[in-house]
C-alpha positions in Angstrom: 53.9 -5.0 -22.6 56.5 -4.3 -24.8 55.7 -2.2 -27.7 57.1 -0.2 -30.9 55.0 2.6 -32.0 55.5 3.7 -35.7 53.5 5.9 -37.5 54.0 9.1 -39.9 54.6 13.0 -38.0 50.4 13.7 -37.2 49.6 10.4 -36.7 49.3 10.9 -33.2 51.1 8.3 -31.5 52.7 10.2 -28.9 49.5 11.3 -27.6 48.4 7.3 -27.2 51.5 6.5 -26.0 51.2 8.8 -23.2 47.4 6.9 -22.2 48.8 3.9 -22.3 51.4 5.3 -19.9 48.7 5.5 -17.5 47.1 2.2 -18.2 49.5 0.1 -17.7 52.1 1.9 -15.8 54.5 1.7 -18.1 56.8 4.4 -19.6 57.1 5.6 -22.8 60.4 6.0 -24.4 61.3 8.7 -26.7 64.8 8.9 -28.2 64.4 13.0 -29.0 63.9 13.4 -25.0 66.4 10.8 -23.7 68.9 12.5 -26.3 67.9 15.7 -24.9 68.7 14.3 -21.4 72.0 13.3 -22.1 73.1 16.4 -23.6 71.7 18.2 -20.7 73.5 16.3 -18.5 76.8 16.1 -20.2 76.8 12.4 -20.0 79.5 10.1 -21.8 76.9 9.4 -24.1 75.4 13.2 -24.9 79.0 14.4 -25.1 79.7 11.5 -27.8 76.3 12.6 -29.6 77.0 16.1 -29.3 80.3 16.4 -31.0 78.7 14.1 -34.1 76.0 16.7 -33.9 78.0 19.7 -34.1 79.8 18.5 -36.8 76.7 18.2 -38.6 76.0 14.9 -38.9 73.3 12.5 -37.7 73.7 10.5 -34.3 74.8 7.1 -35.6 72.8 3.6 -35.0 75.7 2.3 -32.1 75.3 5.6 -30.1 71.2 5.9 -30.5 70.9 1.9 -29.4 73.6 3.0 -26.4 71.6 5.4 -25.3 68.4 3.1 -25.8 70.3 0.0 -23.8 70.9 2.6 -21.0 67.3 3.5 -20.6 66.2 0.0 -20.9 68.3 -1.1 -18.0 66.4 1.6 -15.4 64.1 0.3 -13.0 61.1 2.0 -14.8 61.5 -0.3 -17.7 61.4 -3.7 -16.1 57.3 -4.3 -16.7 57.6 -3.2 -20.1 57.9 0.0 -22.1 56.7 1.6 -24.9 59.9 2.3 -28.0 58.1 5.8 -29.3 59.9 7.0 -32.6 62.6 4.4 -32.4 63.9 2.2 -34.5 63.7 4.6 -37.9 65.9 2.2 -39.8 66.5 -1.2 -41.3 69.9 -1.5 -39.0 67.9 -0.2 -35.8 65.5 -2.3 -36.1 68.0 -5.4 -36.5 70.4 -3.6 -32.9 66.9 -3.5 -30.7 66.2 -7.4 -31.9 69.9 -7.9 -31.1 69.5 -5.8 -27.6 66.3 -7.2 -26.4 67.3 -10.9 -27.3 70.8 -9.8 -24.6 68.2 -8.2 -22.7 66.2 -11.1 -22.5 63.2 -8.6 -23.1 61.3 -9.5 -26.8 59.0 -7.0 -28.1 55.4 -7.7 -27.8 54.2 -5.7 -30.6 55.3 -3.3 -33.5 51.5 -1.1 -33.8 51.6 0.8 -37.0 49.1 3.6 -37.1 47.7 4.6 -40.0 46.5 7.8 -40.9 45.4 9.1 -44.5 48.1 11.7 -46.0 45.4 13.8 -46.7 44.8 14.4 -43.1 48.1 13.9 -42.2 48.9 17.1 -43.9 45.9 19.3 -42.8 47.1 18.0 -39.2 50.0 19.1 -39.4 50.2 22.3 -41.7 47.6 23.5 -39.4 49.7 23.5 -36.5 50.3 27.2 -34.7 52.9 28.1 -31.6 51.5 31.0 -29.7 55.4 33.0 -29.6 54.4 34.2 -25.7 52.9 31.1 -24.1 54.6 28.4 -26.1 51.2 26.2 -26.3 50.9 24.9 -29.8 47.0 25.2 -30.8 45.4 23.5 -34.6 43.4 25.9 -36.6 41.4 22.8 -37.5 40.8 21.4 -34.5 42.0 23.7 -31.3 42.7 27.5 -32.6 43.9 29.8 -30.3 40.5 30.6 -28.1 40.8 26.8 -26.7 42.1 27.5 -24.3 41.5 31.3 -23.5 44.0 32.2 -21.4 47.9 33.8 -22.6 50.3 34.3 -19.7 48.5 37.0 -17.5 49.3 41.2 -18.6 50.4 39.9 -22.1 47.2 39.8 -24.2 46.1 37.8 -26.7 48.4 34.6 -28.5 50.4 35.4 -30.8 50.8 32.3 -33.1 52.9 31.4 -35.4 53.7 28.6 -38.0 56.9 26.7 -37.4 58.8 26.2 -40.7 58.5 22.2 -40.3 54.6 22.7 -40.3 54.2 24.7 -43.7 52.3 22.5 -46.2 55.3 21.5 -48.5 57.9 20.8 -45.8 55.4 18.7 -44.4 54.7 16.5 -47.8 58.4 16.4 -47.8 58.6 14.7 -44.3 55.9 12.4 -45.0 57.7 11.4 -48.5 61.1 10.7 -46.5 59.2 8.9 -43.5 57.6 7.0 -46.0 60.5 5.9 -47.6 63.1 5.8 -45.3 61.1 4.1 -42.3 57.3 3.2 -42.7 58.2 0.7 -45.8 61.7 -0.5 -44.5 61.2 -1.1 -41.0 57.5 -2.5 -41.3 58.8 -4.9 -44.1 61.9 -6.1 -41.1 58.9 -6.9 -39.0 56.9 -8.3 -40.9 57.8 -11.4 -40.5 58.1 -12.0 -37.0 54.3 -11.8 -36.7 54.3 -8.5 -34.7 52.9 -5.9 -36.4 49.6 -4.7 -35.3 47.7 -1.9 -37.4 45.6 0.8 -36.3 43.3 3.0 -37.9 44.3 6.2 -36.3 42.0 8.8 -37.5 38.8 10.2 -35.3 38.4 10.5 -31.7 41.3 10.0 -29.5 39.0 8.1 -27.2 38.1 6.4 -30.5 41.7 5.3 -31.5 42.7 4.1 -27.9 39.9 2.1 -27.5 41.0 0.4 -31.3 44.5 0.2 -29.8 43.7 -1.5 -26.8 41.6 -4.1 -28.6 43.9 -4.7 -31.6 46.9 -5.5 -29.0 44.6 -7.7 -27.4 43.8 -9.4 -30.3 47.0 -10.1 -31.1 47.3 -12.6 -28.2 47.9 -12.5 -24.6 45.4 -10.4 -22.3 46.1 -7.2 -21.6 46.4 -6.1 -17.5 46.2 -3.1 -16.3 48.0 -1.8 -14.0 46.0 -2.2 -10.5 44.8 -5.1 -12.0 48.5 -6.6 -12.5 49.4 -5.9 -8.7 46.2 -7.1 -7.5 47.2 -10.4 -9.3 51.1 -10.6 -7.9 49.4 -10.1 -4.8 47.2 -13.2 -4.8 50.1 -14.7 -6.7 52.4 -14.2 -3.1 49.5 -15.3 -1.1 48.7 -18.8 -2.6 49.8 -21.5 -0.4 52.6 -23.6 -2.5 52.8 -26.6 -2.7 55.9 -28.6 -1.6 58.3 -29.6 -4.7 57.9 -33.7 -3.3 54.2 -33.6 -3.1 53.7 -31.7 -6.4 56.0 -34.9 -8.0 53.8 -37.6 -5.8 50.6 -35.9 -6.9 52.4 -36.6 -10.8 52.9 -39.6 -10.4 49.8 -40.8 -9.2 47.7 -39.0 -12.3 50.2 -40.9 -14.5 49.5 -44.1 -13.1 45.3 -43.8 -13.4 45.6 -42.6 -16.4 47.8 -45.3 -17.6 45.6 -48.0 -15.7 42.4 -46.8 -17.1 44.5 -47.3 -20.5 45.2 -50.9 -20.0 41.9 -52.1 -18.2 40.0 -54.6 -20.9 36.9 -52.3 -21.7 33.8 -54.5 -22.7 31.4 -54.5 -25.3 27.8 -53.1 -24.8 26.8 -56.7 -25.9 28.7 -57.8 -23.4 28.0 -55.4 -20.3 24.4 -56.2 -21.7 24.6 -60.4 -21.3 26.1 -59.4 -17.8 23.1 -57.1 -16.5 20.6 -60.0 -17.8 22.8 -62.7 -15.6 22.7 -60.3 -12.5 18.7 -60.2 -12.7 18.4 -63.9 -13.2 20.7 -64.5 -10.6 18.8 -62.5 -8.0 15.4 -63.8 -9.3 16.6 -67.8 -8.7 15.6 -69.3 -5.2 18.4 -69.7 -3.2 18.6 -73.7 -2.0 18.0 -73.3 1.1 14.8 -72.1 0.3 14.3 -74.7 -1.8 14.4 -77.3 1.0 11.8 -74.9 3.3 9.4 -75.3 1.1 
């Protein structure tokens, strides 16, 4: 599988990304993290996004689908991958079709999820960081007693709200992401048949069982990964047939098919007047018999 997740900050696609990471043994592909990486590393590439960075600007489209054509080529990738966050623009969209088509590696499926703003923005807004631990808890959905532990001797959490989580920065994002990516780049893809949506809100359990059905709905069937290897396996076990009797075996399908074709096929009148012939026949004395008597 080789898939495009978009969806809005909140919508929780990282977090189905990372189970279908474990069912199909694929990795997922974040742009934030490889970045990361390469800056960590001092690579050509981090050193090249680093100086655009410091200069305050934003990592241009060449050095973003660089750094993705990098990843792409490890080993990792070759089953399939999954493109989280990426492409967030019209022109990326068009350099990953471009890529992949080099690559020889189409996409699969572009899976949109869809969550209402409404709860987009109490997901987000009521996101905390505990300033000792670093675990980010939801005052919704996971406050700071799940789970109860802080780092041993230091007490209780002490959480905070990040600036990108208060209420009107986050209607902001959504109004940009909106704009600048959910309408643009689902409208690219929209006519190549691939886009999948899914209705992202409840359960997590809930929206990866919807994801797993809505790709599989969208054609193909969808292996897991033990299933996959038990398949290559039986796959390399087969006996093969040799290329000369695969052709003879052809040929002679061709030819019965084509005989059958051409063979004069009679009437039910006339397979009838034959059966009535056949039972006279065998009901007429024979001469010989004839002369016995």
């Amino acid at each position: 599988m080789r898939i495009v997740f978009m969806g809005a900050p909140g919508s929780g696609k990282g977090t189905q990304a990372q189970r279908l990471v474990k069912h199909f043994g694929i990795p997922q592909i974040s742009t934030g993290d490889i970045l990361r990486k390469h800056l960590s590393e001092g690579t050509p590439l981090g050193l090249r996004a680093k100086e655009i960075m410091a200069a305050g600007g934003y990592v241009d489209d060449e050095t973003m689908l660089a750094i993705i054509r990098a990843r792409l080529s490890e080993p990792d990738a070759g089953q399939g991958f999954i493109l989280d966050g990426f492409p967030r623009t019209v022109a990326q969209a068009d350099g990953l079709s471009k890529l992949l088509a080099d690559l020889g590696t189409p996409l699969d499926a572009v899976v949109l999820f869809e969550v209402d703003n409404d709860q987009l923005i109490k997901r987000l807004s009521g996101r905390r960081v505990c300033e000792l631990c670093k675990n980010v808890f939801n005052v919704h959905t996971a406050p700071p007693s799940v789970p109860p532990d802080c780092i041993p001797g230091r007490g209780e959490h002490q959480v905070v709200q990040r600036p990108d989580d208060a209420e009107d920065t986050v209607r902001e994002r959504l109004r940009v992401y909106e704009e600048k990516t959910r309408k643009p780049v689902s409208g690219f893809y929209s006519y190549t048949g691939l886009v999948r949506t899914v209705d992202a809100e409840g359960g997590i359990d809930e929206v990866t069982q919807r994801l797993l059905d809505t790709l599989s709905a969208g054609g193909g069937t969808l292996v897991s990964k033990p299933a996959a290897k038990k398949r290559s396996a039986k796959r390399r076990a087969a006996p093969q047939a040799k290329p000369k009797a695969r052709a003879r075996k052809v040929v002679r399908k061709k030819a019965a098919r084509k005989a059958a074709k051409a063979a004069p096929k009679r009437r039910p009148a006339a397979r009838k007047r034959a059966a009535v012939r056949k039972v006279v026949r065998k009901a007429r004395p024979t001469r010989r018999a004839s002369k016995r008597r």
